[in-house]
N, C-alpha and C positions, 0 to 999 in steps of 0.2 A: 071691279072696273079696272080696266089697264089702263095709263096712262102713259100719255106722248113723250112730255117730261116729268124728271122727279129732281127739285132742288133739294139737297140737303142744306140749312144753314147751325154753322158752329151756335151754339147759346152756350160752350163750358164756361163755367165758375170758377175763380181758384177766390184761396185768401189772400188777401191784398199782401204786397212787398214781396211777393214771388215772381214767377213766369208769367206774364200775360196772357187774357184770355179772351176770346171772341165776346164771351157774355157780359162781359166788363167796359166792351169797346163797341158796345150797338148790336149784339148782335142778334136778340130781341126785337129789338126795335126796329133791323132790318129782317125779321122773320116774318114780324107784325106787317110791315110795308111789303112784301111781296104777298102774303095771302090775301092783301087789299087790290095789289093791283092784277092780282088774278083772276077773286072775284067778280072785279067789277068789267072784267075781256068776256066777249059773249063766247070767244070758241075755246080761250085756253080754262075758263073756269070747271070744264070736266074734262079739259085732258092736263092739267100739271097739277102735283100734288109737291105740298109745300112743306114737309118734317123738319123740326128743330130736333139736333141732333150734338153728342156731346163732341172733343174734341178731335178734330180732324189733323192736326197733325205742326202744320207750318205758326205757330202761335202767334208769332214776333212781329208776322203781317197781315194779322186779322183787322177789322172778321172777315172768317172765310165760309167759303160756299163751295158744291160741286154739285153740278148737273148731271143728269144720266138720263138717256144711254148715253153719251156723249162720252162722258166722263170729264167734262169739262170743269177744272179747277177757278176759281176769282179769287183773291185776296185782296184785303185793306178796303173791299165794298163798303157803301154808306148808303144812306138811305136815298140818295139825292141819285144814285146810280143803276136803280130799280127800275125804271121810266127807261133807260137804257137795255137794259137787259133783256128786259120783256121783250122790246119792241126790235134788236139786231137780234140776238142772239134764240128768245121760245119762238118769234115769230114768223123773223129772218132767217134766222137757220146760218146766222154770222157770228163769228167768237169775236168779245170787245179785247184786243189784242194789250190795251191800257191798259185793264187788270185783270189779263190770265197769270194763274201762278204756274209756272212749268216746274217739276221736280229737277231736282239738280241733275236727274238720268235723263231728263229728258231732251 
């Protein structure tokens, strides 16, 4: 099945008293919260697919996520900002401008 979107969300681990990690900072629990609220959408439940995925790179301001094709980067997402995303950005087809991360080239 090809899908319209594909979120990846950060879940890496590390040992505590090091770098920071998405999985340590929600980022499970925002994996768990978007395959809910995909589910439960009658059009995007077969077209976005939801992978938890290890680290993505910017750590310091997780959790992070990327959409594709897009390639649309979010950082410091919470669960509270799922309900958002869905609804401007898999449905709207609008980046939430709040929390895109741009890389420092960009």
């Amino acid at each position: 099945m090809r899908f319209r979107h594909h979120i990846f969300v950060c879940t890496n681990e590390r040992p505590a008293g090091g770098k920071p990690a998405c999985g340590g900072r929600g980022g499970d629990a925002l994996a768990d919260e978007f395959e809910r609220a995909v589910a439960r959408h009658p059009t995007l439940c077969r077209a976005v697919a939801v992978t938890r995925c290890g680290c993505l790179g910017p750590c310091f301001d997780g959790p992070n996520l990327v959409i594709y094709p897009e390639g649309i980067w979010y950082a410091g997402v919470e669960s509270a900002d799922v309900a958002d995303i869905v609804e401007q950005h898999l449905l709207g087809g609008r980046v939430l401008t709040r929390l895109r991360y741009l890389w420092p080239e960009d």
